[in-house]
C-alpha positions in Angstrom: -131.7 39.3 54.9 -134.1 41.9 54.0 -136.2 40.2 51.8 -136.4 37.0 54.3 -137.9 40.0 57.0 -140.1 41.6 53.9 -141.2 38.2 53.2 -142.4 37.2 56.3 -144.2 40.8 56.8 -145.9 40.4 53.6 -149.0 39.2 55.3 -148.7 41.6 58.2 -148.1 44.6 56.5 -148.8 44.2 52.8 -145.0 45.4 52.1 -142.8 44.2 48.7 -139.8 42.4 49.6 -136.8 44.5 49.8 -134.5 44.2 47.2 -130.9 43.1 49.1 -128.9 39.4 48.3 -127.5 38.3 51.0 -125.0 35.6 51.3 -125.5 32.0 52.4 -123.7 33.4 55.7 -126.1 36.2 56.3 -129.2 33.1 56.0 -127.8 30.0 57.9 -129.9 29.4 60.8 -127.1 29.6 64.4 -128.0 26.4 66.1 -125.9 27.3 69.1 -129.5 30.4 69.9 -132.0 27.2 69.3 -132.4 26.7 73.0 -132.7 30.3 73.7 -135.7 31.7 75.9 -137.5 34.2 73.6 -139.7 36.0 75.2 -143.0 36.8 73.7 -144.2 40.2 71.5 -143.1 43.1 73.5 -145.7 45.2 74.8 -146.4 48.3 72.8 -146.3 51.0 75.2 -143.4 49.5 77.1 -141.5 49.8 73.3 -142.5 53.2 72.8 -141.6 54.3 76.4 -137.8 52.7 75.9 -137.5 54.5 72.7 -138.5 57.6 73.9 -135.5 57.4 76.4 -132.6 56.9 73.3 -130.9 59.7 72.6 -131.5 60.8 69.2 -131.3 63.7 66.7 -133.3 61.9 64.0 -137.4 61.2 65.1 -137.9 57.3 66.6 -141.8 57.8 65.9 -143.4 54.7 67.2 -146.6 53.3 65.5 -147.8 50.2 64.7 -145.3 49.2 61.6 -142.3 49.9 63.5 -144.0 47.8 66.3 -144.4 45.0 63.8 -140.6 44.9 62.7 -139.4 45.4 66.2 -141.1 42.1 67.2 -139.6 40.6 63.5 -136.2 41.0 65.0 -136.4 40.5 68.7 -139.0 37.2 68.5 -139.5 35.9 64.7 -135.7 36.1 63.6 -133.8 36.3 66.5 -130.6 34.7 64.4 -130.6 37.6 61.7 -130.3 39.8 65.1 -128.1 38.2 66.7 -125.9 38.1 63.8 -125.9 41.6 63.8 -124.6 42.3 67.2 -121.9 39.8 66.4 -120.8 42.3 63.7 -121.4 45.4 64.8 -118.4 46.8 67.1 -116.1 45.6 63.5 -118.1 48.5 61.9 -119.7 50.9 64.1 -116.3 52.7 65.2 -115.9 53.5 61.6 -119.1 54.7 61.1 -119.0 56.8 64.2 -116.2 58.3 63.1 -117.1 59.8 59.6 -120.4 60.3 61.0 -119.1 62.6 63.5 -116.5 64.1 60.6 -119.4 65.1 58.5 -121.5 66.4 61.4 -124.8 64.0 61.3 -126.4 61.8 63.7 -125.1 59.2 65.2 -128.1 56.9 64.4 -127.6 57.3 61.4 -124.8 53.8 61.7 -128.0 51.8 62.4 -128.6 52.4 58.2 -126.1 49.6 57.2 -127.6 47.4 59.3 -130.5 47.5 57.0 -129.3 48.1 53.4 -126.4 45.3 54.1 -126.7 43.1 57.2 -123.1 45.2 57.9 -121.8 42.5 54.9 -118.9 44.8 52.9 -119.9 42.6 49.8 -123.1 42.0 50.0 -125.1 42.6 46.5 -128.5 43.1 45.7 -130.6 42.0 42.3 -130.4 45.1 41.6 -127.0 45.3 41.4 -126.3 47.8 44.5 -123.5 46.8 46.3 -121.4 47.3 49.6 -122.3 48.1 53.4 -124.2 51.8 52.1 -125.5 49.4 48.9 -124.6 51.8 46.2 -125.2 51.8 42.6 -122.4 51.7 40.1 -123.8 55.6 39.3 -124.0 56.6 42.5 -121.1 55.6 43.3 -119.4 57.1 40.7 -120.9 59.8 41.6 -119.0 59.9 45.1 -115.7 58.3 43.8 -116.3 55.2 44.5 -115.1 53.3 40.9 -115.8 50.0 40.1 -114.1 47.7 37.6 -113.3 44.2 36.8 -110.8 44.1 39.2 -111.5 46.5 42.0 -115.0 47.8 43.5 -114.8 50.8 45.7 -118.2 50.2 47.0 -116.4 46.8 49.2 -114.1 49.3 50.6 -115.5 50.1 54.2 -114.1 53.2 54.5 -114.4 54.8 50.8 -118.6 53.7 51.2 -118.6 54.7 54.2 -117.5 58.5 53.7 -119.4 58.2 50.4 -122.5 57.5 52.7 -122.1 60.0 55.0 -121.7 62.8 51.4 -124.3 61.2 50.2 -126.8 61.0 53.8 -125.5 65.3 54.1 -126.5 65.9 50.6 -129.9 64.6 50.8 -130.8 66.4 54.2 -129.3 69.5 52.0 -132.2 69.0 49.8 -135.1 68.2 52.2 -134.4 69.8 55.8 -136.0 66.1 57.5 -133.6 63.5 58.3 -136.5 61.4 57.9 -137.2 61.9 54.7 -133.4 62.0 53.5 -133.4 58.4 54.9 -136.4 57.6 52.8 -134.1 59.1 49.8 -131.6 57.1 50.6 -133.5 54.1 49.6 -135.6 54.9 46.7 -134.1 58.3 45.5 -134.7 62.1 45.8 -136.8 62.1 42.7 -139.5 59.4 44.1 -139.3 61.8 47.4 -140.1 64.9 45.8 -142.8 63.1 43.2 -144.4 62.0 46.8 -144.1 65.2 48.1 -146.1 66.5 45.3 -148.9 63.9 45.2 -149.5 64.6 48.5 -150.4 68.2 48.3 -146.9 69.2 49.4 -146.8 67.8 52.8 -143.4 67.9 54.4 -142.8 64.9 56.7 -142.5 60.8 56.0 -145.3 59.9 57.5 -147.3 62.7 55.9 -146.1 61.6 52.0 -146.3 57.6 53.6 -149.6 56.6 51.3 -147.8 58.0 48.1 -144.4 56.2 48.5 -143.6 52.6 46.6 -144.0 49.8 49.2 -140.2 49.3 49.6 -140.0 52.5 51.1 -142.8 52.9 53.2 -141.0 49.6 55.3 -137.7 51.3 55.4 -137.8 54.2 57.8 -139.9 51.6 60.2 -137.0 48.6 59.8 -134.4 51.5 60.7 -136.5 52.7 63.9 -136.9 49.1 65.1 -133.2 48.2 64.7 -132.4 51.1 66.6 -134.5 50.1 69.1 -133.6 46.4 68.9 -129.7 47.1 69.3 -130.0 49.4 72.1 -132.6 46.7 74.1 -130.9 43.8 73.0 -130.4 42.8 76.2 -134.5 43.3 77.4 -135.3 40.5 74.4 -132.9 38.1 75.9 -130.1 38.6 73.3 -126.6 37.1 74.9 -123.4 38.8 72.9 -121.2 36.1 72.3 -118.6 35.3 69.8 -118.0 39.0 69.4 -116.3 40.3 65.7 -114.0 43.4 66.5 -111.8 45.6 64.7 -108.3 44.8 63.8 -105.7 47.0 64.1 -104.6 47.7 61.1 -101.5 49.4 58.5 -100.8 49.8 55.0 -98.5 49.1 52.3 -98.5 50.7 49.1 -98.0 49.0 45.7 -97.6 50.6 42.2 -97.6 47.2 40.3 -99.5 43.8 40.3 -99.5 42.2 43.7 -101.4 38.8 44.5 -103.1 38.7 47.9 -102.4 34.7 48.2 -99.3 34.8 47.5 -98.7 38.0 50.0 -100.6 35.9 52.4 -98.1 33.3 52.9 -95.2 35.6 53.0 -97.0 37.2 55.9 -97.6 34.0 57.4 -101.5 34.9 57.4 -104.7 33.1 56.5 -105.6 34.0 53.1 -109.2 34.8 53.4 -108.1 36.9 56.8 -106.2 39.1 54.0 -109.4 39.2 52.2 -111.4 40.0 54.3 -109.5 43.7 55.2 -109.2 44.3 51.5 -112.8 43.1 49.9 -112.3 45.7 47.4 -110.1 43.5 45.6 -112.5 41.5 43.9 -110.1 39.0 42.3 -107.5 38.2 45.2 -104.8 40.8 43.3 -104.0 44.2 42.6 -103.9 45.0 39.0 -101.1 45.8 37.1 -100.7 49.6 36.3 -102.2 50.4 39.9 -100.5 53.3 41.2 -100.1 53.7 44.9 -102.7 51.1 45.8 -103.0 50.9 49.5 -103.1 47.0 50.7 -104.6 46.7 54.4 -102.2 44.2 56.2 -102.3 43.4 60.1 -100.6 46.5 61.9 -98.4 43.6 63.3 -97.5 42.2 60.2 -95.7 45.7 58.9 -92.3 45.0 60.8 -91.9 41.9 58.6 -93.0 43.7 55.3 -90.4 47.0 56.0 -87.2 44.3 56.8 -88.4 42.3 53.5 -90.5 44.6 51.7 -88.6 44.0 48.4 -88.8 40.0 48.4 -91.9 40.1 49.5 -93.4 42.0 46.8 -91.4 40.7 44.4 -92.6 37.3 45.1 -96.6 38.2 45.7 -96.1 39.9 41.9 -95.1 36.9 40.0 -98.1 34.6 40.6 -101.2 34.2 38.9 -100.9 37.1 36.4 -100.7 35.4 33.0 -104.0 33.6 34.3 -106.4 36.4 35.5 -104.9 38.5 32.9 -107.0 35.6 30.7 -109.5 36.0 32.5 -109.9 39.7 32.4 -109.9 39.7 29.0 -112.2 36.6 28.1 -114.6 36.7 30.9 -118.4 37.6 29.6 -118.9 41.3 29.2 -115.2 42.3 29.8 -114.3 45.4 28.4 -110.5 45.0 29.8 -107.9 46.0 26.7 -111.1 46.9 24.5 -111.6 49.7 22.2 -115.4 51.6 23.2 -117.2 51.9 19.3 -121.1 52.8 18.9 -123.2 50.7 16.3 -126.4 51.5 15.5 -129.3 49.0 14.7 -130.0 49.3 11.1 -133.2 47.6 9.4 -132.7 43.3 9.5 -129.7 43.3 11.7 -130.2 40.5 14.8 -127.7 40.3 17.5 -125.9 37.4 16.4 -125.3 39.0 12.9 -124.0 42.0 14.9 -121.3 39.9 16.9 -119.9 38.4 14.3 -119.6 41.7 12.4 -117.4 42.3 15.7 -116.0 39.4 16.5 -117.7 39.5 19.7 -120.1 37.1 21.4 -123.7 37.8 21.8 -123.9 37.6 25.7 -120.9 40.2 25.6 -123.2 42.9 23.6 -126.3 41.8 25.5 -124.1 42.6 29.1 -122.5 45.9 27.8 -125.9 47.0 27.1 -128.0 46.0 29.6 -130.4 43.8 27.2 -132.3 40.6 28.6 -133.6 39.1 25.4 -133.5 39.5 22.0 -135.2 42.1 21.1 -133.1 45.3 19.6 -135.0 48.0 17.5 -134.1 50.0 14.8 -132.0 53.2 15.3 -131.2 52.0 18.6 -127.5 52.7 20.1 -125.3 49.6 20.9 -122.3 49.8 22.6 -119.7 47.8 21.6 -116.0 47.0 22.5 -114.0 45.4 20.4 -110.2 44.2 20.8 -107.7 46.9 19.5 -106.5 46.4 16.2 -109.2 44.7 14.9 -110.6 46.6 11.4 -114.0 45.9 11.0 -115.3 46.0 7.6 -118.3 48.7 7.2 -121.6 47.3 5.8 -123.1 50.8 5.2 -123.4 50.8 1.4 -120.2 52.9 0.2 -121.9 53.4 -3.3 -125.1 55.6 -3.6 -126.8 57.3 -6.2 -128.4 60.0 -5.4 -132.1 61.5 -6.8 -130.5 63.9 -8.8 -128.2 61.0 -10.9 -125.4 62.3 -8.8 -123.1 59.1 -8.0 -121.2 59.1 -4.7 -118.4 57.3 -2.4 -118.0 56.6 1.0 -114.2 56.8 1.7 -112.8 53.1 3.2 -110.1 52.9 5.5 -106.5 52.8 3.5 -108.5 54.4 0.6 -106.4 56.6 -1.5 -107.5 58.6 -4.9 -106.2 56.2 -7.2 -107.9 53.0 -5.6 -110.9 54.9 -5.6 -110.5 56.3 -9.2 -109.8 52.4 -10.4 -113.6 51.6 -9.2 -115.1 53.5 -11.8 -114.9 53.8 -15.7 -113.7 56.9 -17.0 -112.7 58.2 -13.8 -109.0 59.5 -13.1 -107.5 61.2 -10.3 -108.0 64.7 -11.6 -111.7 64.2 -12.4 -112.0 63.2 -9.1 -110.0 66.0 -7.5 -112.1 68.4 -9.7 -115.6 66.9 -9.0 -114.9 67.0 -5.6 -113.1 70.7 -5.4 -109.8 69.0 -3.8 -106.4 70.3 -3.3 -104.4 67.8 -2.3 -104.8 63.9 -2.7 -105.7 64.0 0.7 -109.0 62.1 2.1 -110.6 60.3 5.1 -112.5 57.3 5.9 -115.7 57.8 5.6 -115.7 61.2 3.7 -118.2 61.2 0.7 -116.9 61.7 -2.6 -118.8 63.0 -5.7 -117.6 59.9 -8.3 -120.4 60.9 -11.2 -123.4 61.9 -12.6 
């Protein structure tokens, strides 16, 4: 939804579109708002007066940008909006409640609204993903792991205390909530590079002319949605068709467990399960997972402690042959692979590497992040490649050197003898001698002195 909002501001404010995917969801058009009275562009000093009366630890500074986003979401997309006040008493108790654990502002819950529309999967192009849109390194970074199967990032509550490290950390480093919400968005390093250009200045709108255009529009959508949420009701907004919180419990599983399947033993909706664990990227719980915690209705956990052995037995029978395909033959899977580095030599392509690998070209081009063709020379690939597999080396394993010295490069299963059957004249000894051995012990790819 932010780049429809960037989009349209484009012209007014000469911003870049922001860089969040949103789902079909987030961008259908509510035809039950159509008839609507919307009233016309707020007044400026009635906006600034109302914000001025929210109570607030972080600045609500009021200028002419945040004037121009708060009449984007009270008057030019009034469904974006309203969607948000649909969703936001599922989330904002959550966020209230970490927020106030880690001891920073409040307003701080309006930040989702932003980075996600409050969607738990919602994914940018560039790859961020969840309700605090967090890279897989960041993430990381703050426990949130991602894999084939499961993606932290989903989880409301693991982002959401990943957020609030993350929101702490950056104030840490800046003293300015203002800035550590810029930070947020485009990182501490563009923040302090900022900081620098503009002769060490220390507030937002002090650094503003030396920030990328991205960021410059985010502290102004965050103070209009602030305002926007808390006058709603001023611009006409009726809150209907509320989303809440569910009650919720929890049961833990140390084995493969598939949601559908759990579903109907429950007697729920399927996509109701989903939706409470959108972590679980593939509808299951892998196998190997220890103490996996499975969100269930807090109403459904009578039924699940009488029958909690049927019930599990069953949800872990079905479907795991399939995604177990799946997870091992989707594009870029690393799932049951063995991690090995290659690196480019002079005349080597892609497609040559693959098959040296018995891998496919989009896997190599996935696992490292290439978008064409192009790979250079001396240039580190990673590669992983199904266990077991021996890959023949192409490195020449015969070389002589400057001096007339001949050498060896050991193969895997190589033993003395095979070696000393390569070359004329050579036995065991010579080669023991040449090469100062004391055993008939060697490894692959040890060099051996074979002549001269």
């Amino acid at each position: 939804m932010a780049d429809r909002i960037a989009i349209t501001l484009i012209f007014l404010l000469g911003i870049m579109p922001l860089s969040h995917t949103w789902s079909q969801e987030d961008i259908t058009l509510s035809s039950s708002h159509e008839q609507e009275y919307i009233p016309a562009d707020a007044d400026f000093d009635l906006i600034k007066d109302r914000l001025s009366c929210i109570e607030n630890i972080i600045p609500l500074h009021y200028n002419t940008r945040v004037h121009a986003f708060v009449n984007y979401f009270t008057v030019k997309d009034r469904e974006y909006t309203q969607m948000i006040l649909k969703r936001k008493n599922t989330y904002f108790p959550l966020f209230e409640k970490y927020l106030a654990m880690y001891g920073i502002p409040d307003e701080l819950k309006y930040l989702s609204i932003i980075e996600s529309g409050l969607n738990p999967v919602a994914t940018s192009r560039a790859k961020a993903v969840g309700l605090w849109q967090f890279m897989s390194a960041t993430g990381r970074y703050f426990d949130l792991n991602n894999d084939w199967y499961i993606d932290d990032r989903m989880d409301p509550e693991k982002s959401t205390e990943a957020a609030c490290k993350y929101l702490k950390q950056l104030y840490n480093m800046f003293g300015d909530w203002e800035l550590a919400i810029a930070a947020y968005n485009t990182g501490p390093g563009n923040i302090r590079k900022a900081i620098r250009r503009s002769g060490y200045k220390k507030t937002f709108w002090e650094i503003y002319p030396h920030l990328y255009r991205e960021t410059r529009s985010y502290l102004p959508q965050f103070t209009a949605m602030v305002y926007t949420i808390n006058y709603a009701h001023a611009h006409n907004f009726i809150e209907s068709e509320l989303e809440f919180s569910q009650e919720i419990d929890t049961v833990y599983v140390d084995h493969y467990i598939h949601l559908e399947t759990l579903a109907t033993q429950l007697n729920l909706c399927e996509d109701d399960l989903k939706r409470l664990n959108p972590s679980l990227k593939r509808g299951v719980v892998p196998v190997d997972t220890k103490g996996y915690a499975i969100k269930i209705p807090a109403d459904t956990k009578e039924a699940v402690v009488l029958s909690r052995i049927n019930i599990l037995d069953s949800a872990s029978k079905v479907g795991k042959k399939e995604i177990d395909y799946l997870a091992r033959n989707m594009q870029g899977s690393t799932y049951g692979r063995q991690k090995v580095t290659y690196k480019v030599r002079s005349g080597d392509v892609l497609g040559k590497i693959a098959e040296h690998y018995k891998v496919r070209v989009s896997d190599i081009k996935t696992w490292n992040k290439i978008y064409g063709t192009t790979i250079r020379v001396g240039q580190n690939l990673t590669i992983w490649q199904k266990p077991g597999l021996i890959v023949k080396n192409t490195t020449p394993v015969f070389k002589k050197l400057p001096d007339g010295t001949k050498t060896y490069i050991v193969q895997p299963g190589d033993t003395l003898w095979d070696i000393s059957r390569k070359f004329q004249g050579l036995s065991i000894e010579k080669l023991k001698s040449l090469n100062e051995l004391e055993s008939n012990k060697i490894k692959a790819g040890q060099t051996l002195i074979v002549g001269s």
